[in-house]
N, C-alpha and C positions, 0 to 999 in steps of 0.2 A: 416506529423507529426500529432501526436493525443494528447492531456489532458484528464487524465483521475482524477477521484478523487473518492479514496478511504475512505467511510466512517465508525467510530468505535465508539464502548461506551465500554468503559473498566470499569472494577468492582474496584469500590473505594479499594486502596490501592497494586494496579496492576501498577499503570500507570507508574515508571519508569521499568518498567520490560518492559511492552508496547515498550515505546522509546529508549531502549538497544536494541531488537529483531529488531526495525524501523532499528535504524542505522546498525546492522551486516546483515539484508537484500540488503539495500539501497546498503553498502561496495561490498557484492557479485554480485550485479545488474552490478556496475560499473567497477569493474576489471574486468567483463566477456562481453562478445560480445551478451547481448544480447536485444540491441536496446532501451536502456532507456536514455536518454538524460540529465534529472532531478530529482532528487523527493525532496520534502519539508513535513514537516511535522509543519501542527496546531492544536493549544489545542486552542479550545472556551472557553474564561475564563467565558464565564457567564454560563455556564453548564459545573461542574464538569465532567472530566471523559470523556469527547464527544473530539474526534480529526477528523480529514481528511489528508488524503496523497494526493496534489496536481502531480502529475508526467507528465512528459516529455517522450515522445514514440517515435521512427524515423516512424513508422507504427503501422497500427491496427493489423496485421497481428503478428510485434514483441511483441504487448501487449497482445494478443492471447496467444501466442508460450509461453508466459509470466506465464500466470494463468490456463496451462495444464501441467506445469513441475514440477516436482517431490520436489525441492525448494520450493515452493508454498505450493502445499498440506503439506508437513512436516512443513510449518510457519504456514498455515490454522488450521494445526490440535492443535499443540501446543496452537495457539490462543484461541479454545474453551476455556482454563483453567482461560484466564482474559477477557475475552469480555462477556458483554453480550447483548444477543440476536449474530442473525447472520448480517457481516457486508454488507455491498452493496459499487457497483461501478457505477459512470456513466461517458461516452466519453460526457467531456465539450465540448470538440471542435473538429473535424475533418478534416483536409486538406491532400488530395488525389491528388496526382496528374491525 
C-alpha cells in the first residue's frame, strides 16, 4: 500500500468547479478496478485556493497505471484552465511487500 498526496492552487473563483471534477474522478477511481483504496480532499483554510488529495493506493505500480491513463491526462488537461502553476505529487508513504 502507498499514500500519495496530490498538491493544487486553483485560481480564485475555480474552486467549486475544482471539487466537482475531485468527486467525478474520485466516483470513477472507485467503481473501476483500479487499485485506489481512498482519497480525501483538503482545502488549507489559511491560504485561499491551496488543496491536497491525500489517496490510498493497493500499489505503486496501481498509482502508476493511475497517472499514465487516458482519465488522467483528460482531468490534467481540463485542470490547466483552474490551477495555477503546475500541480505535484509525492509517495508519503510506502509499504511493499
Amino acid at each position: 500500500m502507498i499514500n500519495v498526496g496530490f498538491f493544487y492552487s486553483v485560481v480564485s473563483g475555480k474552486e467549486q468547479e475544482f471539487e466537482e471534477t475531485f468527486r467525478g474522478v474520485i466516483k470513477f477511481l472507485m467503481e473501476n478496478d483500479t487499485g485506489i483504496r481512498d482519497a480525501r480532499l483538503y482545502r488549507d483554510v489559511s491560504v485561499p485556493g491551496e488543496y491536497m488529495i491525500f489517496s490510498e493506493w493497493d500499489s505503486v505500480d496501481s498509482f502508476r497505471k493511475f497517472i499514465a491513463s487516458r482519465p488522467f491526462k483528460e482531468t490534467t488537461e481540463q485542470g490547466k484552465s483552474i490551477l495555477r502553476g503546475k500541480p505535484r505529487h509525492i509517495i508519503l508513504r510506502a509499504e511493499e511487500p
